[in-house]
C-alpha positions in Angstrom: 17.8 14.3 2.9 15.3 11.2 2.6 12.3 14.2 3.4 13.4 15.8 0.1 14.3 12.4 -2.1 10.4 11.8 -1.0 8.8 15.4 -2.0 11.1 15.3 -5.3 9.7 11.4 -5.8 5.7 12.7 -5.2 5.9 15.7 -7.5 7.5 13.0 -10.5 4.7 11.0 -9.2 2.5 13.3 -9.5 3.6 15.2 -13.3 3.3 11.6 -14.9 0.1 11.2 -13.3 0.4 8.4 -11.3 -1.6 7.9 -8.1 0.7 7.2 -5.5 0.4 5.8 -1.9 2.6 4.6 0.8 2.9 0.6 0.9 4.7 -0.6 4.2 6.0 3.3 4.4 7.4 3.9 0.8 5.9 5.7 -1.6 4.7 3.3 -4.0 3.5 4.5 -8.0 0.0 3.5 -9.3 -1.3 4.2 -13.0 -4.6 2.0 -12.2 -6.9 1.8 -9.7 -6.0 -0.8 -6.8 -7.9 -2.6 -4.0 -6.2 -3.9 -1.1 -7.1 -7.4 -2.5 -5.7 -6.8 -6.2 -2.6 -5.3 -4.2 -2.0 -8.7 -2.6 -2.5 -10.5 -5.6 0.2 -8.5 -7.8 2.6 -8.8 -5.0 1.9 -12.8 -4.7 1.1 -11.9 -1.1 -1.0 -14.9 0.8 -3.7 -13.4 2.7 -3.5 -16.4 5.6 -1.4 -15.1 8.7 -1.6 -11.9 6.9 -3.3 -8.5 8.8 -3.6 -5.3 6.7 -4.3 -1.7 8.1 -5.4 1.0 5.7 -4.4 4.9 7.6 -3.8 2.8 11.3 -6.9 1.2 10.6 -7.4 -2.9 10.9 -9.3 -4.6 7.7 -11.2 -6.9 8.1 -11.2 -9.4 5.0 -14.5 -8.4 4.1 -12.9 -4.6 3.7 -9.9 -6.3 1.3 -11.9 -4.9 -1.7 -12.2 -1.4 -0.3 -9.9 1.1 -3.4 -6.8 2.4 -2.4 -6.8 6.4 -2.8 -3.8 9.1 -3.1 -2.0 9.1 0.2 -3.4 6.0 2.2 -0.9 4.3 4.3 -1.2 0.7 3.5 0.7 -1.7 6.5 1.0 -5.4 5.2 1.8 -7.3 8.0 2.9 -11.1 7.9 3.0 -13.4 11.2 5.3 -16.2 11.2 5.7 -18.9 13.5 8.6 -20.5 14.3 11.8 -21.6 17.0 
């Protein structure tokens, strides 16, 4: 059932014209073009303790600026410290 909610969600993406990617594995809507370091800043994400991948790939934070396209897999992941 969740395969078909997700092809039915990428054709509507898709009709409207929106650019669509996968954000932490759901399919996530885009009418503009998006970095991985405008990403960040519209989701008021700190990029300290913070480690990205882009398709199983690590970025390094010289590669924050690199554009999302249709279909990457973007992995924000957050470390936390604590006891």
């Amino acid at each position: 059932m969740n395969f078909i909610l997700a092809v039915l969600k990428a054709q509507l993406f898709f009709i409207r014209g929106f650019m669509k990617f996968y954000l932490n594995g759901d399919l996530t809507p885009s009418t503009t073009s998006l970095t991985i370091s405008t990403l960040c800043k519209n989701l008021e994400i700190n990029l300290d303790g913070t480690v990205i991948l882009l398709n199983d790939d690590i970025l390094q934070k010289d590669q924050y600026y690199f554009p999302i396209k249709e279909n990457d897999k973007v992995e924000i992941l957050r470390f936390v410290s604590g006891g």
